[in-house]
Structure formats: structure tokens, C-alpha cells
C-alpha positions as a printed NumPy array, in Angstrom:
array([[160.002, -34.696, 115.959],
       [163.661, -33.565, 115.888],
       [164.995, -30.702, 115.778],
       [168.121, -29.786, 114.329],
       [170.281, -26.74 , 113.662],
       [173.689, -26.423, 112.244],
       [177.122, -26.542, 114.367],
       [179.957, -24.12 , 113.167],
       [182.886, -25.25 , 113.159],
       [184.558, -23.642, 116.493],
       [181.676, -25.295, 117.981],
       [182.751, -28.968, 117.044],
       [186.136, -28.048, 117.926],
       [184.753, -27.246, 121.358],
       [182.987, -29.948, 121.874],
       [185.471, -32.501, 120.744],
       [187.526, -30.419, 123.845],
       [184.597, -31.035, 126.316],
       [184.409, -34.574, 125.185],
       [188.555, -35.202, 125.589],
       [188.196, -33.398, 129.406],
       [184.849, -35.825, 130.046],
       [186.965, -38.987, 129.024],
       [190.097, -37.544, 131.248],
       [188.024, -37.545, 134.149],
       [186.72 , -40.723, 133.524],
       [189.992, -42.003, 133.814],
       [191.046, -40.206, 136.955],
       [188.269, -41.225, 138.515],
       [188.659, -45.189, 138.069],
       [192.302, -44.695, 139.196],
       [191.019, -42.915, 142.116],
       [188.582, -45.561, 143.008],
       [190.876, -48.705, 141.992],
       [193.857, -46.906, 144.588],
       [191.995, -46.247, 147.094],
       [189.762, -49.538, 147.156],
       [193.605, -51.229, 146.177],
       [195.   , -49.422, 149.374],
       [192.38 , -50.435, 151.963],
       [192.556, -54.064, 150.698],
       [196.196, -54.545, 151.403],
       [195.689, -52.78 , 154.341],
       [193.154, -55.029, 155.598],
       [190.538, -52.411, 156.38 ],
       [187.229, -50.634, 155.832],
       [186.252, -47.272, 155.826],
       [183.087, -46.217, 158.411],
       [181.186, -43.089, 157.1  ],
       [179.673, -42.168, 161.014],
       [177.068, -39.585, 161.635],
       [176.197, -39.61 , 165.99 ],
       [173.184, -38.095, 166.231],
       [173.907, -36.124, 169.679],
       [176.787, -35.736, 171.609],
       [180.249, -37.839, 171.308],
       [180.305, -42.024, 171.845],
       [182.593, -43.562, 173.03 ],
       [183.661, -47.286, 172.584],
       [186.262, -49.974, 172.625],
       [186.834, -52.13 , 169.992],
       [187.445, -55.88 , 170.418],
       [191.126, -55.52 , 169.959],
       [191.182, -52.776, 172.831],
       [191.299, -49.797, 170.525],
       [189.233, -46.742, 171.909],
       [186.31 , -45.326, 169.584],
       [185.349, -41.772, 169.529],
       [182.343, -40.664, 167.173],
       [181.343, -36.984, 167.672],
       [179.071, -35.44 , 164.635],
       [180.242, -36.92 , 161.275],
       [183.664, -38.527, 160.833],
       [185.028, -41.641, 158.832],
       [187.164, -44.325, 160.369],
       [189.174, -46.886, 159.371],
       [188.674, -50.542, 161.086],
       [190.459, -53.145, 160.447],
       [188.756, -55.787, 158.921],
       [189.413, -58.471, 161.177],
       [187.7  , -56.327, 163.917],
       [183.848, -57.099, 161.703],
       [181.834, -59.297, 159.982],
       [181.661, -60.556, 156.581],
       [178.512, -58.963, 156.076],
       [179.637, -55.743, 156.698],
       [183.115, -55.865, 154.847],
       [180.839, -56.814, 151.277],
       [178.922, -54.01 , 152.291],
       [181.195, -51.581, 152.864],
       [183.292, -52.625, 149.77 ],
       [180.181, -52.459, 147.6  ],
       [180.195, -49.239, 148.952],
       [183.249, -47.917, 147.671],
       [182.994, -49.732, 144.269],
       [179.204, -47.824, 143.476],
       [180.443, -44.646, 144.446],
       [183.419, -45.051, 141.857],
       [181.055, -46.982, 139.033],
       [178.036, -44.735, 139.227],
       [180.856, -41.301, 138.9  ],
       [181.884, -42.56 , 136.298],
       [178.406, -43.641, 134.88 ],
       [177.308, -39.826, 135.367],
       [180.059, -38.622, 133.569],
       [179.51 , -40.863, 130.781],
       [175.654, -40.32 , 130.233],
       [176.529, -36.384, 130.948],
       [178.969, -36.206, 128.306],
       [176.336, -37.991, 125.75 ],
       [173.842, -35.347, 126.485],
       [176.209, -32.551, 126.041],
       [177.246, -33.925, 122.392],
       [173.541, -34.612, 121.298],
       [172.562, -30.665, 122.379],
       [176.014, -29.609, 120.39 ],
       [175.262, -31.327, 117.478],
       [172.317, -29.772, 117.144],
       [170.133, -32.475, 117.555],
       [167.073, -31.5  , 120.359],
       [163.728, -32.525, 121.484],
       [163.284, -36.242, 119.922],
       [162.866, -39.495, 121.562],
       [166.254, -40.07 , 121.618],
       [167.433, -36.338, 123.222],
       [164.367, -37.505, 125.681],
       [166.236, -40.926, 126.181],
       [169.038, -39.394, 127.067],
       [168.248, -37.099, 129.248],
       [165.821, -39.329, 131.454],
       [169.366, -41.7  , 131.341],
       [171.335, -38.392, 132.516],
       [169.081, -37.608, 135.251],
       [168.569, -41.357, 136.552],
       [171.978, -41.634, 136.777],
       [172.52 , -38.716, 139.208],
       [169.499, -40.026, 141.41 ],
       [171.502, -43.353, 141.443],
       [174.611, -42.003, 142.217],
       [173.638, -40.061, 145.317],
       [171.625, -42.926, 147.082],
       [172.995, -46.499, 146.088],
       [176.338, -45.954, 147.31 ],
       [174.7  , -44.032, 150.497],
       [172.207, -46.841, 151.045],
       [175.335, -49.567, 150.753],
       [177.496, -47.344, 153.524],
       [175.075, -47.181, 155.497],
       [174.054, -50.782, 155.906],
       [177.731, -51.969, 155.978],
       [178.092, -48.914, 158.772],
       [175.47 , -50.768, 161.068],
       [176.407, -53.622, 160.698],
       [180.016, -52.853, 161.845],
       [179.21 , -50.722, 164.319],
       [177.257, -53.19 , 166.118],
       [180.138, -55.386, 165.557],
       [182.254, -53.042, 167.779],
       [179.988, -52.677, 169.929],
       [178.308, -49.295, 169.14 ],
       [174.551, -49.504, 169.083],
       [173.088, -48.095, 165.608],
       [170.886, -45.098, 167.03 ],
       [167.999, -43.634, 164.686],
       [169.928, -40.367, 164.214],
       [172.371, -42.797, 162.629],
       [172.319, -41.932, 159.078],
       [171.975, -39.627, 156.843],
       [172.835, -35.979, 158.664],
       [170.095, -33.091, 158.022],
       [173.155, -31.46 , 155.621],
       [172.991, -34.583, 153.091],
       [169.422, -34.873, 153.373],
       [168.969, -31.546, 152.323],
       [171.45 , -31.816, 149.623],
       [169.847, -34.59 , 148.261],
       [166.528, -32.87 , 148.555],
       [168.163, -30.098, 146.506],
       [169.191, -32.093, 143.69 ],
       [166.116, -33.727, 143.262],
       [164.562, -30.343, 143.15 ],
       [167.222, -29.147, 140.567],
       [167.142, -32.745, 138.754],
       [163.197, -31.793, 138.002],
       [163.025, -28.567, 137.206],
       [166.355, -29.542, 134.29 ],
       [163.255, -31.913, 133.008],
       [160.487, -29.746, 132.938],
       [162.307, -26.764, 131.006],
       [163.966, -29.254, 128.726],
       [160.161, -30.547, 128.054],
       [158.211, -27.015, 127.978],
       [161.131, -25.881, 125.306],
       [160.669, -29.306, 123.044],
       [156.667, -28.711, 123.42 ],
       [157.001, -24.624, 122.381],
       [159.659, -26.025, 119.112],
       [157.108, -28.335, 118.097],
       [154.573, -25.571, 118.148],
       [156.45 , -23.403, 116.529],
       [157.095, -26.192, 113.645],
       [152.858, -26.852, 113.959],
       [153.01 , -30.107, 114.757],
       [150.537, -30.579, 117.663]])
């Protein structure tokens, strides 16, 4: 069952402000993305998120270029230095990262407007958040899993061998295990405060 309450005025005003600064981020981050992913493809390359797993490595590149990896770093190859496989990779890449931002932003801002219009704990409050929350999950590993593939492929491309503390580093690991933590507890309050309204309503 739903449960309402009313919105003063201020209120709407405020959230019409939230909703204006959601929509203005939207937009800066689609130019973001389309400049940067516009930039690299006139450029001819591909950024390389690299984690090395111990020590420095160092390489050369087909076209005689030296390659130094120590601890986490991006580079920038040019694409006629890999694959295919690895460029549609690595430009998938950059295109989730953009698309799912702006996905969270989107699904976030719904959820704000449903709790500021007062209307809480329904199926479609549920819907929304279980949309909010899946799109954060999303966020943090598609574009991750995409990198990374893309990463091994072109690495092994330029000769670097793709190690198994390739990867994810402990930091983003742990960051991810965070917001997975965070992500469920956000659920489970949401749901324990919908169960004690409808109690309080007696409708159980």
C-alpha cells in the first residue's frame, strides 16, 4: 500500500532545483563522454587502464615505442599498434562508462522525486529503487569488465603478457565491495521502514 504525505510548497520548489541540477549533469556528462571518446577517435587511439601486479614492466611496442607499467597508470596506444578486438573493446569501454553515468543519474533523480512527493513504500517506490540500485551495480562492473578485456587483449598485442594480478587492484575491489555493502543496507532500511508504515496503517 502507498503511502503518502503532503509536500509544502518550499519543498516542490526544492525539488524542481534538485531535478534542474540532475538534468545539468546529465548533460555535462554526455559532453564529457562524446569529447573525450570524439578526441581519441581523431586521434587514432585507445586508452589502457593498467594495474602490474608487482614491480615495473617494461616493453616495446611494435612501432619501437618503450612501455613502462609500474602500479596503476592509463596509456594511450595508438590504434594501429592493436587489434580490432581490442579497439571495440576498449571503445565499448568508454561508451558504458558514459551511458550507465548517465543512467544512474537518471534513475537517482526518479527516486529522489517519488520520496519528495510524498509518495513511499508501494510497488512502484519498490520499482524504483531496485532500478536505482541495479543501476549502480551496473555502472561499477560493465564498463570495468569491458576495460579489462580490451586491456588484455592489447597488451598481448604489444607484447606484454596479461599476469593474474592484472586487473582489478585490491583498492577497487574493495571499493566495489563497499558499495555493494552500502547498496544493501539502502534496501533493507528502505524495506524495514515500508514494513513498520504498513504496521502502523494495520495492514499485515
Amino acid at each position: 500500500m502507498e503511502t503518502t504525505f503532503t509536500v509544502r510548497r518550499t519543498d516542490r520548489r526544492k525539488l524542481d532545483v534538485t531535478i534542474v541540477l540532475f538534468g545539468i549533469a546529465v548533460i555535462l556528462v554526455l559532453l564529457d563522454g562524446v569529447t573525450r571518446f570524439w578526441h581519441q577517435v581523431t586521434e587514432r587511439i585507445v586508452p589502457i587502464d593498467i594495474t602490474a601486479g608487482a614491480g615495473a614492466i617494461s616493453s616495446q611496442a611494435p612501432s619501437g615505442s618503450n612501455l613502462i607499467v609500474a602500479g596503476e597508470t592509463q596509456l594511450n596506444v595508438a590504434t594501429s599498434e592493436v587489434g580490432m578486438a581490442a579497439i571495440s573493446w576498449l571503445r565499448s569501454a568508454q561508451l558504458l562508462e558514459t551511458l550507465c553515468l548517465v543512467f544512474v543519474l537518471i534513475t537517482a533523480a526518479l527516486f529522489i522525486r517519488r520520496i519528495a512527493t510524498g509518495r513511499l513504500f508501494d510497488m512502484a517506490f519498490n520499482r524504483r529503487l531496485n532500478l536505482m540500485l541495479a543501476s549502480v551495480v551496473i555502472w561499477m562492473v560493465l564498463p570495468s569488465v569491458a576495460q579489462n578485456l580490451g586491456a588484455r587483449i592489447a597488451m598481448q598485442e604489444l607484447g606484454l603478457e596479461a599476469q593474474d594480478g592484472w586487473g582489478l587492484s585490491p583498492a577497487h575491489f574493495w571499493l566495489f565491495a563497499l558499495a555493494i555493502v552500502v547498496l544493501g543496507a539502502v534496501k533493507v532500511a528502505f524495506h524495514s521502514a515500508g514494513q513498520l508504515a504498513r504496521d502502523q496503517q494495520g495492514t499485515i
